[in-house]
Structure formats: C-alpha cells, structure tokens
N, C-alpha and C positions, 0 to 999 in steps of 0.2 A: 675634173668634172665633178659636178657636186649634185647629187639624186635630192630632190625635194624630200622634206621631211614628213612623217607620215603617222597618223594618229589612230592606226590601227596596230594591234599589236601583231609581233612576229613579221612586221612590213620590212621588206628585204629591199630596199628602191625604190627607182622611179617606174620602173614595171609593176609594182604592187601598186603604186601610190594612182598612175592611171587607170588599174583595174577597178580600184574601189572608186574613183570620181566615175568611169564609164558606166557604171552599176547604178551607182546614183541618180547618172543619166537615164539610165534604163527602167531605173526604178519611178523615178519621176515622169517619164513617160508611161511608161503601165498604168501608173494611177490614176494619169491624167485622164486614160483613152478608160479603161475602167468607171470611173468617178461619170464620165462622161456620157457612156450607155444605161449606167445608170438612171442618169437623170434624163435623161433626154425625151423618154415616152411623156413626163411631166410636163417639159417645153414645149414639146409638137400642140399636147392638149391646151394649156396656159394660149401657146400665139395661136389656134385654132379657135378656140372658144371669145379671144379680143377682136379677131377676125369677122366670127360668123354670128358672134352676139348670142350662142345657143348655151342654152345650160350646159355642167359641167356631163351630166350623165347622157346628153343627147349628142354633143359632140365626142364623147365615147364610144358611142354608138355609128356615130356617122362618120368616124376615124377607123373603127375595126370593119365597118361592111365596106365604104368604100374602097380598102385598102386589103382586101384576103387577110383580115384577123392582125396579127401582132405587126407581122412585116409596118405596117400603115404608122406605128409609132416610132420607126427607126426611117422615116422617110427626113433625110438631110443629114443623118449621122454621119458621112464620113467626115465633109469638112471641120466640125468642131472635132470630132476624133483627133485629125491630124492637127488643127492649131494650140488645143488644149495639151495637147500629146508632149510638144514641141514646149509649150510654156512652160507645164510644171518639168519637164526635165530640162530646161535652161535655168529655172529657179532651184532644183534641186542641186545637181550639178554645181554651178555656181557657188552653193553656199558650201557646198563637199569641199570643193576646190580652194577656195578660200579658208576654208575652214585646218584644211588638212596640214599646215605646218605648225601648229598651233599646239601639236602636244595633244595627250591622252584626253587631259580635262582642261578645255580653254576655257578663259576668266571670260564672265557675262559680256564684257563690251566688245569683245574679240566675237561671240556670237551674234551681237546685236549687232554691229558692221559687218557680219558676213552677211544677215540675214538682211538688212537693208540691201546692200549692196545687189544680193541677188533678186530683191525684190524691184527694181531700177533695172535691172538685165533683164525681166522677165518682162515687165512693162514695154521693154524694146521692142520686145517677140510680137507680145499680142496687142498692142496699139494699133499699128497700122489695120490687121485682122478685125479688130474691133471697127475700125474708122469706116471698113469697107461694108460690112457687113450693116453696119446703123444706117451708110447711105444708101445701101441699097434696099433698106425696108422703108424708107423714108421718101425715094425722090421716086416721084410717079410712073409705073408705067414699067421699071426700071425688074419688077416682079415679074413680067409674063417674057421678058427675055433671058432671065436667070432657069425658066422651068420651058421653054422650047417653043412656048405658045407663039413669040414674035419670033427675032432673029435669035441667032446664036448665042448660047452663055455667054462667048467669049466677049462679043459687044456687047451684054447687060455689064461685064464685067469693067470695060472699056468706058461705059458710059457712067459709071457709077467713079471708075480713079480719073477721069476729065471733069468731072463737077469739082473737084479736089482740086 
C-alpha cells in the first residue's frame, strides 16, 4: 500500500495527509460562512433599497424598525451561510488535495492546475444554487411562496426547479 505524498512537514501518511486537506475543508468553510455574515447586512440593504426604490439611509431605517434592530439584516442568512460554506471548502479542499503530492514547494503550473481545477469543482457546487436562487427572484410571484405569504417554500422551491 502506498500513503499519498504530503507537503506538510513531519507528515507521517495518509492519516496526516487527510487531516490537513479535512482542515482545508474546514477552513474553507469557516470563511465562506464568515466572509458571508459579514457581508450580508450589505446585500439585504443593496436588494431592499432595488426593491422599495427608497434611499440608502431610509431603507436603513425601515430595515432596523421593521425587523427589532440588527436581527432584520441577517433575515435570509442561513441559506447563503450554507451554499457559500460548502463552496469555498470544495474549492479550498480541492486545491489542498491536488496540491498535496506535489512536494514542499510546487512549481507555478502545478499551482495554477490545482487552482483552476478547484475552481471547476467549485463552479459544480454553486451553479445549480446560483441557477435556483436567479429564478427564483426572477419568475413572478415565485417570492411570496419562498416567504409563507402563498403556499409552501417547498412549492416556490418546486416551482422555481420546473421552470428549469
């Protein structure tokens, strides 16, 4: 049997050699879901404000009262949480993984095919996510059953991968 090669020093196997790509993974999800709540009070405002046509500081306004103060910025975080989550540690991961037989110091093209390569794996992930999410801000009507007002999420959800 032969342990993949591993470009972390003192790496003892293929028991090391998974721990550091699993990190990777893990790393690459942190950041995503990080990266993510970060940004996101900006997004709610940006599609609020394209939305309601109101200034940047009225729909501020109309984002913290109608929602008890901060919580109303973090309205729709978990999903990108999880698809971002999921992305950048398929792309991190991946490029770990690839990366990791390659020795201490791999030669630029050796990084530049890892990094494409995961950047193609990572496209995998969130394409479809992306495709669902466009139709469903896009095809009429398909909004007040994602939020309760009609039928079920599950049918806005339904109704948005049947247009597809």
């Amino acid at each position: 049997r032969h342990d993949p090669p591993c470009a972390v020093s003192n790496c003892k196997g293929a028991g090391a050699w998974r721990t550091v790509v699993t990190m990777d993974f893990g790393a690459g999800c942190l950041g995503g879901v990080m990266g993510t709540l970060a940004a996101h009070p900006l997004d709610v405002l940006r599609t609020r404000q394209a939305t309601n046509g109101l200034s940047l500081s009225s729909t501020v306004r109309q984002v913290w009262s109608s929602s008890n103060g901060i919580i109303g910025f973090y309205s729709g975080v978990i999903s990108p949480c999880v698809s971002v989550g999921a992305w950048k540690a398929v792309v991190l991961g991946t490029h770990k993984a690839l990366l990791s037989g390659r020795g201490a110091e791999p030669k630029l093209r050796d990084v530049l095919a890892s990094s494409a390569a995961a950047g193609v794996t990572g496209a995998v992930v969130v394409g479809p996510v992306d495709l669902i999410k466009t139709r469903a801000m896009t095809i009429p009507d398909v909004h007040t059953r994602f939020t309760g007002a009609g039928a079920s999420g599950g049918v806005g959800l339904w109704s948005v991968l049947e247009k597809e």
